[in-house]
N, CA, C and O atoms as a GROMACS GRO file, in nm:
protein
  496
    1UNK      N    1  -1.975  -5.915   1.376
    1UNK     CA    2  -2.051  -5.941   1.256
    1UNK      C    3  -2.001  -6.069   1.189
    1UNK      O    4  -1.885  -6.110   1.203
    2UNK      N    5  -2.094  -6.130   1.116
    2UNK     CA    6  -2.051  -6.279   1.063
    2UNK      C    7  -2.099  -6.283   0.939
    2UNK      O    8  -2.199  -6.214   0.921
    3UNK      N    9  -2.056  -6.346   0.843
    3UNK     CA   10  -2.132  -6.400   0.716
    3UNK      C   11  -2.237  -6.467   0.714
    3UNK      O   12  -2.290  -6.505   0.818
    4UNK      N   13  -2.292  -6.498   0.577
    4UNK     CA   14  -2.366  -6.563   0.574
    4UNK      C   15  -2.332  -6.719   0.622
    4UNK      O   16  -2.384  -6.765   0.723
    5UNK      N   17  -2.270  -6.770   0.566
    5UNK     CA   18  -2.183  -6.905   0.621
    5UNK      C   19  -2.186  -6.950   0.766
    5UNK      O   20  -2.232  -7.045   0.828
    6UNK      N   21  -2.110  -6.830   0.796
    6UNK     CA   22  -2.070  -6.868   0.921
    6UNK      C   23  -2.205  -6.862   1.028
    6UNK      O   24  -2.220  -6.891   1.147
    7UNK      N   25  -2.273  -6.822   0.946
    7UNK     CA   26  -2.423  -6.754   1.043
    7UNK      C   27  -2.497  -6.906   1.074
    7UNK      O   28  -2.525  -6.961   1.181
    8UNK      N   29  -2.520  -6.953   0.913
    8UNK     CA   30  -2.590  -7.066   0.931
    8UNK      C   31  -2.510  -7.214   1.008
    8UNK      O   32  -2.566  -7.310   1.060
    9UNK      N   33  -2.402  -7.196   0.996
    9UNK     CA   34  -2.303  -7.339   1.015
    9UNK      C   35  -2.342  -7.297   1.208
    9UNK      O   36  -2.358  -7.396   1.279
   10UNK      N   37  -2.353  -7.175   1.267
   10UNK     CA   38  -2.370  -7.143   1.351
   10UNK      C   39  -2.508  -7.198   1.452
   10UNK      O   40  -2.526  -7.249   1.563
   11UNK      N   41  -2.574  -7.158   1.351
   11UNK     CA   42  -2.720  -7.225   1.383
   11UNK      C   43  -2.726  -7.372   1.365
   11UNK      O   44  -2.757  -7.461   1.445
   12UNK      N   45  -2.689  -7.377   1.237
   12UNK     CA   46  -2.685  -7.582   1.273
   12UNK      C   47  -2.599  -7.636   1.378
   12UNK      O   48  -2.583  -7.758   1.373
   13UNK      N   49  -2.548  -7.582   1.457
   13UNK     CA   50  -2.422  -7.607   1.511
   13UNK      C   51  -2.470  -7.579   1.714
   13UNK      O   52  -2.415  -7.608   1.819
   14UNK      N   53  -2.571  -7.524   1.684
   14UNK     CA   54  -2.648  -7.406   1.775
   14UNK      C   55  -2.737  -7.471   1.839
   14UNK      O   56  -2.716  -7.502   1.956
   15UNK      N   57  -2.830  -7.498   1.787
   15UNK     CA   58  -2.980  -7.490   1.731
   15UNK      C   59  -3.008  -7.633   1.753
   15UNK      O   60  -3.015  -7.713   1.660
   16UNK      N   61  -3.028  -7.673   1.908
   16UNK     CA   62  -3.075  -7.860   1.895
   16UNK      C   63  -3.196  -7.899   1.806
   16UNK      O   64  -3.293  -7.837   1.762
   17UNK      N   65  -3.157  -8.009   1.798
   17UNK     CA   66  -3.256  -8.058   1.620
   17UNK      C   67  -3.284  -7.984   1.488
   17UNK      O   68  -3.376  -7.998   1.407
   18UNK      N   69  -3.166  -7.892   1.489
   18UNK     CA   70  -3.179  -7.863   1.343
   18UNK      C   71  -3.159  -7.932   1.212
   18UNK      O   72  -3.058  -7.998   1.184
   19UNK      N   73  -3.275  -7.911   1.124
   19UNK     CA   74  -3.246  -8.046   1.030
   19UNK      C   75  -3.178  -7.928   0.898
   19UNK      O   76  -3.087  -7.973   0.828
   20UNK      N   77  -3.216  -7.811   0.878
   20UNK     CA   78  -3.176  -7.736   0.785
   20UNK      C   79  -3.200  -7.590   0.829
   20UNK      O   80  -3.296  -7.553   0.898
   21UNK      N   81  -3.105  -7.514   0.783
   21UNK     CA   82  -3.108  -7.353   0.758
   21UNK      C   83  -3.108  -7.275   0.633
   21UNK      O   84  -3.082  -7.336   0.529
   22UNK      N   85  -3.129  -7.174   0.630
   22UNK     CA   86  -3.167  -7.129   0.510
   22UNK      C   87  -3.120  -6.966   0.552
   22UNK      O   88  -3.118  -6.928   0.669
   23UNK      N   89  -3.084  -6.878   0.433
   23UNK     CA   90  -3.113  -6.739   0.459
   23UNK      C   91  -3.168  -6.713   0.295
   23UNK      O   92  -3.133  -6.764   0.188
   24UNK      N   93  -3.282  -6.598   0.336
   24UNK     CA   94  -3.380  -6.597   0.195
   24UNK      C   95  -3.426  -6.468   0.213
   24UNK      O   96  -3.448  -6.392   0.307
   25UNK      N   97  -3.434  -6.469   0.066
   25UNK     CA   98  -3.457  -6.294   0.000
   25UNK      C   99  -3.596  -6.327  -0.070
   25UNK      O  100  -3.603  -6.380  -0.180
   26UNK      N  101  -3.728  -6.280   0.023
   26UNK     CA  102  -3.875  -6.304   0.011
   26UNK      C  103  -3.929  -6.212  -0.124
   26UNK      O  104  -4.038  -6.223  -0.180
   27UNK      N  105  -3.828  -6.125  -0.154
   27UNK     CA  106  -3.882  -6.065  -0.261
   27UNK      C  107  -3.820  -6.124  -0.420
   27UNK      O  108  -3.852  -6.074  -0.527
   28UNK      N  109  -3.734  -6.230  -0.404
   28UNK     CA  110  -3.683  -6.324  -0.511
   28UNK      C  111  -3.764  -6.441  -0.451
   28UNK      O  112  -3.847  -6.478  -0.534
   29UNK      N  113  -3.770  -6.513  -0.337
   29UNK     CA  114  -3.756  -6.616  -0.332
   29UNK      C  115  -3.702  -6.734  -0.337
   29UNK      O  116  -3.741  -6.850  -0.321
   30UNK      N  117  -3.532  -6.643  -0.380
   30UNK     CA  118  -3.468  -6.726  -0.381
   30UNK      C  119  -3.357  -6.738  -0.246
   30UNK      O  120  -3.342  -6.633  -0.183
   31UNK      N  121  -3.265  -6.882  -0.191
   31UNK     CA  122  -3.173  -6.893  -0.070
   31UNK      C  123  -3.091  -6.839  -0.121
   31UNK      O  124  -3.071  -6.867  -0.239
   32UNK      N  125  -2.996  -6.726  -0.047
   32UNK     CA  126  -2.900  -6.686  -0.059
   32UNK      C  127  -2.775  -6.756   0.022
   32UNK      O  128  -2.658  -6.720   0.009
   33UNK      N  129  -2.820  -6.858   0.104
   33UNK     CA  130  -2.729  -6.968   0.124
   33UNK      C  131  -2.820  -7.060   0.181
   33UNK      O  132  -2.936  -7.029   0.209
   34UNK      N  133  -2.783  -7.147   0.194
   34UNK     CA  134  -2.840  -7.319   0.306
   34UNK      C  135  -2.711  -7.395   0.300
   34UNK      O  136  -2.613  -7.405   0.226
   35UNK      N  137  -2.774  -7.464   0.461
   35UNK     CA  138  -2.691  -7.593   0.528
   35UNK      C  139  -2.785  -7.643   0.564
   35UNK      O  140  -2.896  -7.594   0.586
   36UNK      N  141  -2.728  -7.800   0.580
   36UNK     CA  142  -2.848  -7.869   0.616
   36UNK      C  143  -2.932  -7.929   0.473
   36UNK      O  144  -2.893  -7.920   0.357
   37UNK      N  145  -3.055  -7.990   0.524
   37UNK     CA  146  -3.154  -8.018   0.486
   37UNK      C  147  -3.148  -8.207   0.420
   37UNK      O  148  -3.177  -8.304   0.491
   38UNK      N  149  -3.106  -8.213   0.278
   38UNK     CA  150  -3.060  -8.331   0.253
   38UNK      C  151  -3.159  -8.421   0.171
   38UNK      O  152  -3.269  -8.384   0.130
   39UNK      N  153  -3.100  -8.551   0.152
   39UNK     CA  154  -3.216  -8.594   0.034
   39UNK      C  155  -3.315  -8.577  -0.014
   39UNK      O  156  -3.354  -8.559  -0.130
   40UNK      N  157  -3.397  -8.587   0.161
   40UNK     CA  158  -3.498  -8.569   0.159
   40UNK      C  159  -3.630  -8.446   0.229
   40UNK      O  160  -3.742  -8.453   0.278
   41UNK      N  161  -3.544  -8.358   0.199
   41UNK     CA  162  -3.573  -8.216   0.288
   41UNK      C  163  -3.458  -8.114   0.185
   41UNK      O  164  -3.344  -8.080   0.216
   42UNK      N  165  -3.514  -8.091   0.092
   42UNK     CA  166  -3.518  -7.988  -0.021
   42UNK      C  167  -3.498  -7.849   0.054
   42UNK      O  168  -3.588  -7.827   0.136
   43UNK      N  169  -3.389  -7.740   0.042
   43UNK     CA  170  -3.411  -7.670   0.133
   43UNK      C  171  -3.429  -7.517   0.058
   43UNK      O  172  -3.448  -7.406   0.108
   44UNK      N  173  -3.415  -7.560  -0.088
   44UNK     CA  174  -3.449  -7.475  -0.248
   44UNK      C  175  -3.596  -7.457  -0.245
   44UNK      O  176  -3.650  -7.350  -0.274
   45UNK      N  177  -3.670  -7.577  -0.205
   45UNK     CA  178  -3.797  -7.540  -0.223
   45UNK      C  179  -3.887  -7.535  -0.099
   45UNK      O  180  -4.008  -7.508  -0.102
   46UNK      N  181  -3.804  -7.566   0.025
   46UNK     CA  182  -3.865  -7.497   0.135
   46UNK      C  183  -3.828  -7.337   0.164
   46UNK      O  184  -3.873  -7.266   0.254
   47UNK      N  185  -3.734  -7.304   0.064
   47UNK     CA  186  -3.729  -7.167   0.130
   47UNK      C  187  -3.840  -7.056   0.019
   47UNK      O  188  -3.888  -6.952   0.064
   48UNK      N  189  -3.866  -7.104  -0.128
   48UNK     CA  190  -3.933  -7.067  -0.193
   48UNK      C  191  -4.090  -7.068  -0.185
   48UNK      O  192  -4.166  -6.981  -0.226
   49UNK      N  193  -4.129  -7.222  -0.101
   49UNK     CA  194  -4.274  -7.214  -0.044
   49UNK      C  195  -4.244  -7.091   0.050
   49UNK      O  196  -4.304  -6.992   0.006
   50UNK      N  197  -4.177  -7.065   0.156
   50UNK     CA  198  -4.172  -7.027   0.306
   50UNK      C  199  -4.201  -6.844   0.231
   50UNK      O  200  -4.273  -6.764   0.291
   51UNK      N  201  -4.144  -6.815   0.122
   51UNK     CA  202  -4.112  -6.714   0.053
   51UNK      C  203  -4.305  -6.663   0.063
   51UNK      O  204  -4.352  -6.558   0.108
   52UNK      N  205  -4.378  -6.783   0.003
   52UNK     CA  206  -4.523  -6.709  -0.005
   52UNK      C  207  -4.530  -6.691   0.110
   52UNK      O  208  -4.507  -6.575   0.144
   53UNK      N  209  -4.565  -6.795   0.225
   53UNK     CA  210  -4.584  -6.776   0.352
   53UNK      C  211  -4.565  -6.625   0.406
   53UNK      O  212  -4.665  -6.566   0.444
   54UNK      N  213  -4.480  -6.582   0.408
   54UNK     CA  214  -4.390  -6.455   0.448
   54UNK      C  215  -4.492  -6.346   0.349
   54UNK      O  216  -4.549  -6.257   0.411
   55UNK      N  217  -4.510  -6.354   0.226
   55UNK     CA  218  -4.580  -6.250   0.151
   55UNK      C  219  -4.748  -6.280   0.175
   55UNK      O  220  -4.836  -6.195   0.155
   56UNK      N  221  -4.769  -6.411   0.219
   56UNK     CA  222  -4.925  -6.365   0.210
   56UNK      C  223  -4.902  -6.303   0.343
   56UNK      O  224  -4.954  -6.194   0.364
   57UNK      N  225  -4.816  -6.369   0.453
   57UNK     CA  226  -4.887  -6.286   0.607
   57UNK      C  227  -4.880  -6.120   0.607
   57UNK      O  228  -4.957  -6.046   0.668
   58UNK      N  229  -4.758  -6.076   0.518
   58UNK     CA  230  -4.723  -5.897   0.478
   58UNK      C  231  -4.878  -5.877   0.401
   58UNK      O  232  -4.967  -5.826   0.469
   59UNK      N  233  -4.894  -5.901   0.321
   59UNK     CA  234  -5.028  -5.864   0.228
   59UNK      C  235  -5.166  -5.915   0.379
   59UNK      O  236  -5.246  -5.822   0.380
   60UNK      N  237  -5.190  -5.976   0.442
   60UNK     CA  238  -5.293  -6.019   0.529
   60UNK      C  239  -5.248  -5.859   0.622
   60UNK      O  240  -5.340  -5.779   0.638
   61UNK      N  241  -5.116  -5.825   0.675
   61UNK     CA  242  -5.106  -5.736   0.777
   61UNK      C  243  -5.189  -5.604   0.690
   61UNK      O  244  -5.289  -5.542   0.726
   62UNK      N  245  -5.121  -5.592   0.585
   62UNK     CA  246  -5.158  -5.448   0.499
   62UNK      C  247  -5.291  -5.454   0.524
   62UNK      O  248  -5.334  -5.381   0.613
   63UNK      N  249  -5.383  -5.539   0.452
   63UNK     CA  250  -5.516  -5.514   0.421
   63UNK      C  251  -5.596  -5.514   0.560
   63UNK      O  252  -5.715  -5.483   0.568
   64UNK      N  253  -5.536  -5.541   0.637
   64UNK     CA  254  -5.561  -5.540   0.807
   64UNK      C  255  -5.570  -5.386   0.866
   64UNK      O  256  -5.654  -5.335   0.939
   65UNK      N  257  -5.448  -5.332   0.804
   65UNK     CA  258  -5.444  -5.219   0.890
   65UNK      C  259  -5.322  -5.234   0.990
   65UNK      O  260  -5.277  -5.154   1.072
   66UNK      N  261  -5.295  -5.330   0.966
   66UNK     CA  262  -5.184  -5.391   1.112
   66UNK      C  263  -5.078  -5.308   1.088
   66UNK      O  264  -5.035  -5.320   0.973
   67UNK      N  265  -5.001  -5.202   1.179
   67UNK     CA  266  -4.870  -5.174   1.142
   67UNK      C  267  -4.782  -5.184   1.249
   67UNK      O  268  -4.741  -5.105   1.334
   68UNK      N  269  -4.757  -5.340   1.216
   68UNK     CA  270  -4.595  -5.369   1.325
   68UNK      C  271  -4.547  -5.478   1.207
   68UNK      O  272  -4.586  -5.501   1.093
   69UNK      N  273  -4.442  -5.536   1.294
   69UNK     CA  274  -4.357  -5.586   1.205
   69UNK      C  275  -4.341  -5.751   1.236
   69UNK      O  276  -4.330  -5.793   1.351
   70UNK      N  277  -4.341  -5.838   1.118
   70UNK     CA  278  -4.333  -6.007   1.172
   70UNK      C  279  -4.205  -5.982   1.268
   70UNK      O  280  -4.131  -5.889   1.235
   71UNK      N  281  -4.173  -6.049   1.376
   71UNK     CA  282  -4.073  -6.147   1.434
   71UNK      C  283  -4.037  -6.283   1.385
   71UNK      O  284  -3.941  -6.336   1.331
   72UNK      N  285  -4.146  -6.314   1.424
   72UNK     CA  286  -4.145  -6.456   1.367
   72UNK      C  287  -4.258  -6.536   1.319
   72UNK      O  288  -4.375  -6.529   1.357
   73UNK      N  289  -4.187  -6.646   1.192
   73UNK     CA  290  -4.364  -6.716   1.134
   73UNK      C  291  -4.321  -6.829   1.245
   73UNK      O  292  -4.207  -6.831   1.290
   74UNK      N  293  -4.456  -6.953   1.295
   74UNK     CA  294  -4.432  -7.066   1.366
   74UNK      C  295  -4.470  -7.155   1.282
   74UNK      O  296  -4.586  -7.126   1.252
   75UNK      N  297  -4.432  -7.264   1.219
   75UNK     CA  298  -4.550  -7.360   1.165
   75UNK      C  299  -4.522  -7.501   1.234
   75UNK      O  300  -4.413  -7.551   1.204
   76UNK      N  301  -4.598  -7.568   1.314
   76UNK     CA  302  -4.546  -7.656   1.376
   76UNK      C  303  -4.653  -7.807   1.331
   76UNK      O  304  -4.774  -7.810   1.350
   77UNK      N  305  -4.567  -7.924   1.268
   77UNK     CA  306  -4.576  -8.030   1.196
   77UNK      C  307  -4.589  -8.122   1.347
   77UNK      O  308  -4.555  -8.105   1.464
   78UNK      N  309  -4.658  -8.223   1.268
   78UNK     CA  310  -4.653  -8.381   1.395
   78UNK      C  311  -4.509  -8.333   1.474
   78UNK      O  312  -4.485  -8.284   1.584
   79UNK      N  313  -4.416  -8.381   1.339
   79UNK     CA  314  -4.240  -8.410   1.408
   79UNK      C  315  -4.160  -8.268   1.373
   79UNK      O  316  -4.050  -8.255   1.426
   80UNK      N  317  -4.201  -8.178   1.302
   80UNK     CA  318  -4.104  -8.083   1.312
   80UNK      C  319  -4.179  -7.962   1.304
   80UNK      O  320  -4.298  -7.949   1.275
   81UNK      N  321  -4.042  -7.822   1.352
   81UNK     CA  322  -4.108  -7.680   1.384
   81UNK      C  323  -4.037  -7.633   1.252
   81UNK      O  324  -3.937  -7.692   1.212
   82UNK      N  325  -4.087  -7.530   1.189
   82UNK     CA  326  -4.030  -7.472   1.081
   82UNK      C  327  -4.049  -7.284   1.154
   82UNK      O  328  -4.150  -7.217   1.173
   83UNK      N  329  -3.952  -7.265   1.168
   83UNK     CA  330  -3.937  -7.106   1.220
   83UNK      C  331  -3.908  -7.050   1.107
   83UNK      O  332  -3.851  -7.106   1.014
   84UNK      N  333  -3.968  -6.878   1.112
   84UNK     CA  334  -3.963  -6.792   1.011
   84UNK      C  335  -3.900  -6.668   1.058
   84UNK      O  336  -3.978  -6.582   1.098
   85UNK      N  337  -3.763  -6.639   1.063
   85UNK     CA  338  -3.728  -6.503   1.144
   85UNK      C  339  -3.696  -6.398   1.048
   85UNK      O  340  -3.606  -6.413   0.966
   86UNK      N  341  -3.788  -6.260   1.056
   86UNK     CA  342  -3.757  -6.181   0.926
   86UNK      C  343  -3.614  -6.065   1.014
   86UNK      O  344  -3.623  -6.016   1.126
   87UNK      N  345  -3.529  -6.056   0.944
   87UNK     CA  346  -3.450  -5.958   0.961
   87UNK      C  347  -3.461  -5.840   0.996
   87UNK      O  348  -3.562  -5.794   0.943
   88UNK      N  349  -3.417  -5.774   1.052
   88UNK     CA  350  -3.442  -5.620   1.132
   88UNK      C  351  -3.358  -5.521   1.061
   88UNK      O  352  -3.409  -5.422   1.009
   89UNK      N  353  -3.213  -5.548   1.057
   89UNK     CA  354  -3.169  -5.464   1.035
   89UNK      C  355  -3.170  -5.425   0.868
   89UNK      O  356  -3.202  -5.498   0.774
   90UNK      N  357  -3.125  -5.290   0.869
   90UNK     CA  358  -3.139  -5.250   0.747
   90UNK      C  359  -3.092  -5.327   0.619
   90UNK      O  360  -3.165  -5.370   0.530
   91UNK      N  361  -2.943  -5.337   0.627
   91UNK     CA  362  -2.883  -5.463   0.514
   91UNK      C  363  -2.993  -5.590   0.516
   91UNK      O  364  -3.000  -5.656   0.412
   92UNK      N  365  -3.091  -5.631   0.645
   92UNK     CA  366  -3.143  -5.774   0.620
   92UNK      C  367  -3.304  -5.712   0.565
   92UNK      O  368  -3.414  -5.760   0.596
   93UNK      N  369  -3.285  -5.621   0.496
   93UNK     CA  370  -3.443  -5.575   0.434
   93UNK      C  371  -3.466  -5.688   0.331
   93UNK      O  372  -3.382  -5.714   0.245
   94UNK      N  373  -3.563  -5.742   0.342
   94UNK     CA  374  -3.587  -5.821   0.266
   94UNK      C  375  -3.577  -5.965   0.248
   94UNK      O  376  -3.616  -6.033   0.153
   95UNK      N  377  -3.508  -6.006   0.375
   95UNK     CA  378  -3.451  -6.144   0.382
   95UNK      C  379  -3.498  -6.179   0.533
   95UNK      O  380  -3.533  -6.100   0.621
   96UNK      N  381  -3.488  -6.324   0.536
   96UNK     CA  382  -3.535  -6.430   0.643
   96UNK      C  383  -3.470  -6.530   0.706
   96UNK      O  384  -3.416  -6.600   0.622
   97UNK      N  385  -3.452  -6.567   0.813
   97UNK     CA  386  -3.373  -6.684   0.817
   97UNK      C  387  -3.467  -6.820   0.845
   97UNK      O  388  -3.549  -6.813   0.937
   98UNK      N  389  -3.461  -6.892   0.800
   98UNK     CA  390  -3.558  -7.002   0.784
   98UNK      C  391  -3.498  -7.112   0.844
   98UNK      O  392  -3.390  -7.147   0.796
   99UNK      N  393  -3.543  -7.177   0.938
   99UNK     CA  394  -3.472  -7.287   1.004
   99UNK      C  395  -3.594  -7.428   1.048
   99UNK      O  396  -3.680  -7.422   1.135
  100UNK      N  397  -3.562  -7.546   0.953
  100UNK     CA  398  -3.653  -7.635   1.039
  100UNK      C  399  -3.560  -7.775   1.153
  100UNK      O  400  -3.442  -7.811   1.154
  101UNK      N  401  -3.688  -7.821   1.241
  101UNK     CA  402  -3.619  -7.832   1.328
  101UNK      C  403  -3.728  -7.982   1.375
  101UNK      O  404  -3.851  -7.983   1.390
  102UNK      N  405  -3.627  -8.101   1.389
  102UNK     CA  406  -3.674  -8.189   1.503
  102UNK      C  407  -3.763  -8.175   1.610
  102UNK      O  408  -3.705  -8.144   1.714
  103UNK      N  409  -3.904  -8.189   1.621
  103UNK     CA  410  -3.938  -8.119   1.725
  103UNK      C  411  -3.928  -8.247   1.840
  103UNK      O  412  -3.936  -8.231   1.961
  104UNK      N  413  -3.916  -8.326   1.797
  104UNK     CA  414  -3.816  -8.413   1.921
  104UNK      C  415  -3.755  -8.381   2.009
  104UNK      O  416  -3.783  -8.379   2.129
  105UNK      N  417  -3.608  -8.332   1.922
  105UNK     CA  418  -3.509  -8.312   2.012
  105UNK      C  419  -3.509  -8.112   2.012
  105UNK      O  420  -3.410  -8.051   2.051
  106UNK      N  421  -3.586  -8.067   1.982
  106UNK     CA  422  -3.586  -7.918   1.962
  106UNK      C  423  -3.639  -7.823   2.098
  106UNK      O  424  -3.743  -7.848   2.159
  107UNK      N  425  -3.548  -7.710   2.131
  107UNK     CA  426  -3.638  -7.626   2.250
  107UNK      C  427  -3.677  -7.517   2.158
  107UNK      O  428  -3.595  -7.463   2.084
  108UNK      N  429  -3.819  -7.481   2.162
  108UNK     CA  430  -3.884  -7.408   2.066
  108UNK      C  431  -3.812  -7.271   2.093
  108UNK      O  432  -3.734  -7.207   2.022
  109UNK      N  433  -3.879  -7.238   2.261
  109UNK     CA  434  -3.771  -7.115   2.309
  109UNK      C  435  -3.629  -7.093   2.286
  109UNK      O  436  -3.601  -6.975   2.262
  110UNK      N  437  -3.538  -7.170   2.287
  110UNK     CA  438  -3.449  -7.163   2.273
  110UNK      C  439  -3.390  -7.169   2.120
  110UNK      O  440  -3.289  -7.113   2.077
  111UNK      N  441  -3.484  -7.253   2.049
  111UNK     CA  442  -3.428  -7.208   1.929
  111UNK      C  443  -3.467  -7.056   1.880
  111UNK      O  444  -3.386  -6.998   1.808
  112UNK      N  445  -3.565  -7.002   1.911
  112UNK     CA  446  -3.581  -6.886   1.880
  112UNK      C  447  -3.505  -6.805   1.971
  112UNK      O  448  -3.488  -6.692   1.926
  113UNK      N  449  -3.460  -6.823   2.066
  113UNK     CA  450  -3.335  -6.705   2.121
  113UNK      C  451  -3.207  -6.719   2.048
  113UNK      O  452  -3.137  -6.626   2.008
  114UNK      N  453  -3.183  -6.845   2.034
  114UNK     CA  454  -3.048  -6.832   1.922
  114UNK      C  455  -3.065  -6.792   1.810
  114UNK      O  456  -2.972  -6.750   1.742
  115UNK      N  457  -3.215  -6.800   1.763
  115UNK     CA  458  -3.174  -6.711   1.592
  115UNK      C  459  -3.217  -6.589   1.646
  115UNK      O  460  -3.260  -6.551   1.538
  116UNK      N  461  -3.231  -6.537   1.688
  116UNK     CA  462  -3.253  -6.402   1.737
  116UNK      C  463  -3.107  -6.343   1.772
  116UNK      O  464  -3.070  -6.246   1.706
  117UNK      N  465  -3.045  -6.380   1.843
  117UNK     CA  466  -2.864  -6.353   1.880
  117UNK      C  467  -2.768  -6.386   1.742
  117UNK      O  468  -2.664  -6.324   1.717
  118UNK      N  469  -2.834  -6.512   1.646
  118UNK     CA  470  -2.786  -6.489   1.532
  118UNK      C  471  -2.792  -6.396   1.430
  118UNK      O  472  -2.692  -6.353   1.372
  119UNK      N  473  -2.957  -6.349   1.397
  119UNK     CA  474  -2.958  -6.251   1.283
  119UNK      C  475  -2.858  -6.099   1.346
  119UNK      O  476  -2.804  -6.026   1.264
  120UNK      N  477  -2.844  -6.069   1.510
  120UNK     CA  478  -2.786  -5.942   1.532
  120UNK      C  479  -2.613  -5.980   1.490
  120UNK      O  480  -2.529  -5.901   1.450
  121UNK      N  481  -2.601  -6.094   1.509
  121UNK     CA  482  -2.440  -6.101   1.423
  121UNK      C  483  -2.441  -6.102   1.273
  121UNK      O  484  -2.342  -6.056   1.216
  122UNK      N  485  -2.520  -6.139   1.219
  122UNK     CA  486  -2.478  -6.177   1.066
  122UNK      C  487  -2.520  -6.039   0.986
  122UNK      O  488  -2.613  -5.959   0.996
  123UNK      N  489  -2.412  -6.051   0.906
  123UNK     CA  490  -2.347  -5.943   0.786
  123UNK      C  491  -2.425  -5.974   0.674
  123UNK      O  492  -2.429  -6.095   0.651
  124UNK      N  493  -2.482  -5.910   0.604
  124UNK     CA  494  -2.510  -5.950   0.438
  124UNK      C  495  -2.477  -5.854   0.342
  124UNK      O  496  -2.496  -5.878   0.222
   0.00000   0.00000   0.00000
């Protein structure tokens, strides 16, 4: 098991072309940590947009009828991927790990297998 810290320094560390990480509590909206991001890549208010994202697709599943559970949001830009991984385990009720990414230098697959091997280590 790992911290929050160590989770994300993990993923930036991990994760080819990561420009920022995030871990976020969709029912505040607010990061409960970030690395990364930088002048110009706000990672306060990408995790607070990403926050609706995450609640309209829950409210779209409900009124659907849909009953399974997100894995993952995709949103993919000209130059970058913005991944949405919602937490499984019980302590991660409510929280996300949010990671955007170079899609340059980025393996889409592969970044999603490492945050996937990440959220089963990290502690909250």
């Amino acid at each position: 098991m790992s911290n929050t810290e160590a989770s994300l320094k993990e993923a930036m560390s991990t994760i080819d072309g990561a420009i920022g990480v995030a871990l976020v509590d969709y029912t505040s909206g607010m990061a409960l940590g970030t690395l990364g991001g930088g002048k110009h890549f706000d990672l306060e208010v990408a995790a607070a947009g990403n926050t609706d994202v995450v609640r309209a697709k829950l409210r779209t599943m409900e009124h659907l009828g849909i009953e399974d559970e997100i894995e993952d949001i995709l949103i993919t830009l000209g130059s970058q991927y913005h991944l949405i991984r919602l937490l499984k385990a019980k302590s991660g009720n409510g929280l996300f790990l949010y990671i955007a990414l170079d899609s340059a230098k980025a393996n889409l697959a592969m970044a999603r297998h490492q945050l996937r091997r990440i959220e089963t280590s990290l502690e909250v």
